[in-house]
N, C-alpha and C positions, 0 to 999 in steps of 0.2 A: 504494500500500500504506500502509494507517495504523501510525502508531505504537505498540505495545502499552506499555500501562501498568503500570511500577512503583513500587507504594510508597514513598516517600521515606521514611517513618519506619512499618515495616512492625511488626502487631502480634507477642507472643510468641506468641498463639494463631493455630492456623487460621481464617482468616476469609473471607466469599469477596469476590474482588476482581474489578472488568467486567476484560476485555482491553484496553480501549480508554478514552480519554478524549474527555469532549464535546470540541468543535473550536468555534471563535465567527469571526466577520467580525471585518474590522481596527476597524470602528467600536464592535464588544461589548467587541473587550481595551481599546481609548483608553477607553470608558466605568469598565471595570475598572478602569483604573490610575486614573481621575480619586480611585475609590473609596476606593483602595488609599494613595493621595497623605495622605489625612487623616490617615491611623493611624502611628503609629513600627513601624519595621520591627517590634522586637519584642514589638508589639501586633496584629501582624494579626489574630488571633481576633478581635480585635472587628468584623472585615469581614464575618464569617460572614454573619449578617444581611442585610447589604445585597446582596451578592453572590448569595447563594440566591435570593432574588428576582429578578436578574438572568438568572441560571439558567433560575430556570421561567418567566420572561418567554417570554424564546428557545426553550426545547426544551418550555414546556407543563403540566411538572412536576419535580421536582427528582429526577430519573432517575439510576441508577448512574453512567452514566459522567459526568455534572454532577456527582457527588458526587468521583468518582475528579479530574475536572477542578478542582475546591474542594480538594479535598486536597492536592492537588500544588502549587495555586499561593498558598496558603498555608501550606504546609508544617507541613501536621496531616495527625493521623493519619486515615483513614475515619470511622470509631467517633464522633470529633469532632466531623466533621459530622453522622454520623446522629442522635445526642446533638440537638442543636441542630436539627435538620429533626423530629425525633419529637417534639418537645416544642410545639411550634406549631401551631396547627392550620391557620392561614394557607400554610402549605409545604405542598405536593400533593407526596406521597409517591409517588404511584401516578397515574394518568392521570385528569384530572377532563374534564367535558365546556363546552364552551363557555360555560354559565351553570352558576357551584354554590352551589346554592342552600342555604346553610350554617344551620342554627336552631339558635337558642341551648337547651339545656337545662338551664340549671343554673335555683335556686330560683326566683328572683323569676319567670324567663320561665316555669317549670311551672305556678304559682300561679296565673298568669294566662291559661294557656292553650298554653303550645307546645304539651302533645302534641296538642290540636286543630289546631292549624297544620300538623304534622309528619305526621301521617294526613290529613292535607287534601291538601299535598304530596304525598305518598306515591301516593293515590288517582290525584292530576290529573296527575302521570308516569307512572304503573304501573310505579315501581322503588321499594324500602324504601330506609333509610340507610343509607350504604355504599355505594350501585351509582350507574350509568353509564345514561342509557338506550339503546335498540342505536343510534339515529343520534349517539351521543357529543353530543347537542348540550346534556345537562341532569343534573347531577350533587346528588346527595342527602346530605347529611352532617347530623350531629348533634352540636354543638361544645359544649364549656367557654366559658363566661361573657364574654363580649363586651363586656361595662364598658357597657350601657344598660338597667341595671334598670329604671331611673324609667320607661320608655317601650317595657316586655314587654307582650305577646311583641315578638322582632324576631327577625327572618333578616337576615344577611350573603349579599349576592347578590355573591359574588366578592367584592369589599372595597367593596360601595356597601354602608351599613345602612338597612334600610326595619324602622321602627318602629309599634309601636300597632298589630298587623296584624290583620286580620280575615280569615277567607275571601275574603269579596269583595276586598279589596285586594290579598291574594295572585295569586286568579284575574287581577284586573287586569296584574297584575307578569307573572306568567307569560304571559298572551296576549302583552306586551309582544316579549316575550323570544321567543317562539312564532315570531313574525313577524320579530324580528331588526330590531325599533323600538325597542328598550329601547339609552339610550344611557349611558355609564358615568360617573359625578361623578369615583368614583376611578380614575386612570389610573398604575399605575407607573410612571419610568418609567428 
């Protein structure tokens, strides 16, 4: 029988709360606490960060009860971390698929062509921004500014950045990925 979870510092308002908290391997919490060792105690919030990624390392995306699990062991409130998970676009809120294939759309990338990329994308999945495709293995988003004006458009392929893109390098990137030959620079870990 699992644990059900309660709030440690519970809001004034109704909010809704999982039953349960993620659960991690004894090697997830030793990596935790390695985390957690940096900060003064009463500085944890600044673990938030690190630890969400931890998170969706393990369960995929930073899911309620990973949230419930952050809350508790650093002793904030929910609201706390959602604050900090909504704000990111790096933090999967909801379930992404294998590859997520993230395009930048702020100026410089518009200028230069995302939403050609992003209907490119769009077409060569047959899902829009926002979705999943049914084998989960290819996820579509449309993000805030990525810090590589100079070298728009670019997509965020998980946390690799592939810059300068064209169609054809796209299509290249994706068969990549397609065949499950696309290997990752950036690794959390």
């Amino acid at each position: 029988m699992s644990e059900q979870f309660t709030p440690n510092n519970p809001l004034p308002q109704e909010a809704p709360v999982p039953r349960e908290m993620a659960k991690f391997s004894p090697e997830v919490e030793a990596e935790i606490e390695r985390h957690l060792a940096k900060y003064p105690k009463e500085r944890s919030r600044s673990a938030i960060l690190p630890l969400m990624f931890i998170v969706q390392r393990e369960r995929g995306w930073l899911d309620p009860e990973g949230v419930a699990y952050l809350a508790d062991r650093l002793r904030l409130r929910i609201t706390d971390i959602w604050e900090v998970a909504t704000f990111y676009s790096m933090i999967a809120t909801k379930p992404v698929g294998k590859y997520h294939v993230q395009i930048c759309r702020t100026l410089s990338c518009k200028i230069m062509g995302a939403d050609t990329i992003t209907e490119h994308c769009s077409k060569r999945l047959g899902i829009k921004p926002g979705e999943t495709t049914g084998d989960g293995k290819f996820s579509l988003s449309e993000v805030e500014c990525l810090g590589s004006c100079g070298t728009a458009p670019m997509l965020q392929l998980n946390f690799d950045y592939h810059e300068n893109l064209t169609p054809q390098k796209v299509d290249e990137l994706l068969d990549q990925c397609s065949r499950d030959e696309y290997e990752f620079k950036v690794k959390l870990q």
